[in-house]
N, C-alpha and C positions, 0 to 999 in steps of 0.2 A: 523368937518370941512373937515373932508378926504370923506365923501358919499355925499360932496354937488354936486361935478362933475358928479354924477352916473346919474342921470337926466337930464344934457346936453348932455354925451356922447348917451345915454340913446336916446336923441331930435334928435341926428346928423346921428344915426344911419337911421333912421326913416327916415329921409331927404334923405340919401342917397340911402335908401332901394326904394322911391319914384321915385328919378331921375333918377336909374335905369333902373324902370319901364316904365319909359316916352321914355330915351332914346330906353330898347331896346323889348318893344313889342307898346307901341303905335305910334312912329311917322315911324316903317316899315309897322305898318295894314295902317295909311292916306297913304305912299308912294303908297303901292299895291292899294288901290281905286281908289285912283286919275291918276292910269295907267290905270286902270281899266276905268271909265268914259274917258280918253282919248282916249282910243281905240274903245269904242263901238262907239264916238262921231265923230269918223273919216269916213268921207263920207263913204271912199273905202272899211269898211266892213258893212257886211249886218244885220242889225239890225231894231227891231219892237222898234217901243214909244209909249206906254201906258202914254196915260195924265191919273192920278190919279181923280178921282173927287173929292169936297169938301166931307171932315169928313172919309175918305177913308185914312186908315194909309200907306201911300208909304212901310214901311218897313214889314206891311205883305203881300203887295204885295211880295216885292222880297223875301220874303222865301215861299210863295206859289208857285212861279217859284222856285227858289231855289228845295224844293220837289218836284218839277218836273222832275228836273234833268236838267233844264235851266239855264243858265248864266244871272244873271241882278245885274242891281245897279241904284237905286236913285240918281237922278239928280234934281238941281234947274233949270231952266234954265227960265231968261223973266218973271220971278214972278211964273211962271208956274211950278207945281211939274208932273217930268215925271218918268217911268221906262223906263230904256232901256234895252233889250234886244237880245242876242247875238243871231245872226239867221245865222251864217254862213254854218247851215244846209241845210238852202233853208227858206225863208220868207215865202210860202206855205205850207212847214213841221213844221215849229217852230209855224205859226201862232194857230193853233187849240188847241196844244198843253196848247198853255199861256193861250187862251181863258178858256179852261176849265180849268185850273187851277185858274186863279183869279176868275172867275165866281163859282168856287166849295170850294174853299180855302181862298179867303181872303172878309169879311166881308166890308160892308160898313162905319160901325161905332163902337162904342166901346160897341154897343147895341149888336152889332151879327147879325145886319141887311142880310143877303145874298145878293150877287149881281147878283146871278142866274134868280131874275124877270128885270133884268135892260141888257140890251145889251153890252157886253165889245168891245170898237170899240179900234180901234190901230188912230193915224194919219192920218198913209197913204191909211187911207178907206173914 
C-alpha cells in the first residue's frame, strides 16, 4: 500500500516537467515569431514576399535563406503561403541573394525536385 503513490508522484512529475516546458521554451519561441512576422509585416520596413508554390515546403524555404545568412519566417496570409524576408539591406542587395538561394537550396517537393529550372519571382516583380 505504501509504493501505490510512487506512480502518481511518479505521473505528477511528468506533468509538471511538461508545463514547464510549455511555459518556458515554447510559448517565448510563438512570442519571438509572431514579433518576428510583425515586424517584417510592417509596411515601413523593407522586405521581399516569396509566394511558395504548391508542393514547395515554406519551411525549407526559410532555412535556405536562413543559410544564407538572411532573415525570413513563414507567413499564412489570404489562404496564400508566403516567405518574408527581411531586406533592410536594400531590396536590390537582398534580392539575388534569396534568389539563389531558394533556386539552389530548397527543393520543389519532397521528391528533391530543384527549383533552378523554374524562375523564383518575389511579388513585387
Amino acid at each position: 500500500m505504501g509504493g501505490a503513490g510512487l506512480p502518481g508522484l511518479i505521473f505528477a512529475v511528468v506533468v509538471l516537467v511538461l508545463i514547464g516546458m510549455l511555459v518556458f521554451v515554447f510559448f517565448p519561441w510563438v512570442n519571438s515569431r509572431r514579433r518576428k512576422v510583425e515586424l517584417l509585416a510592417d509596411p515601413g520596413v523593407a522586405t521581399l514576399e516569396y509566394e511558395v508554390p504548391e508542393g514547395q515546403d515554406p519551411v525549407v524555404v526559410v532555412d535556405a535563406l536562413k543559410q544564407e545568412g538572411l532573415d525570413a519566417v513563414g507567413e499564412l496570409r489570404q489562404g496564400r503561403q508566403l516567405v518574408l524576408i527581411n531586406a533592410t539591406e536594400g531590396t536590390e542587395v537582398v534580392r539575388p541573394r534569396a534568389r539563389a538561394a531558394i533556386a539552389e537550396r530548397a527543393p520543389l517537393n519532397t521528391q528533391g525536385d530543384s527549383a533552378r529550372d523554374r524562375l523564383v519571382k518575389f511579388l513585387d516583380e
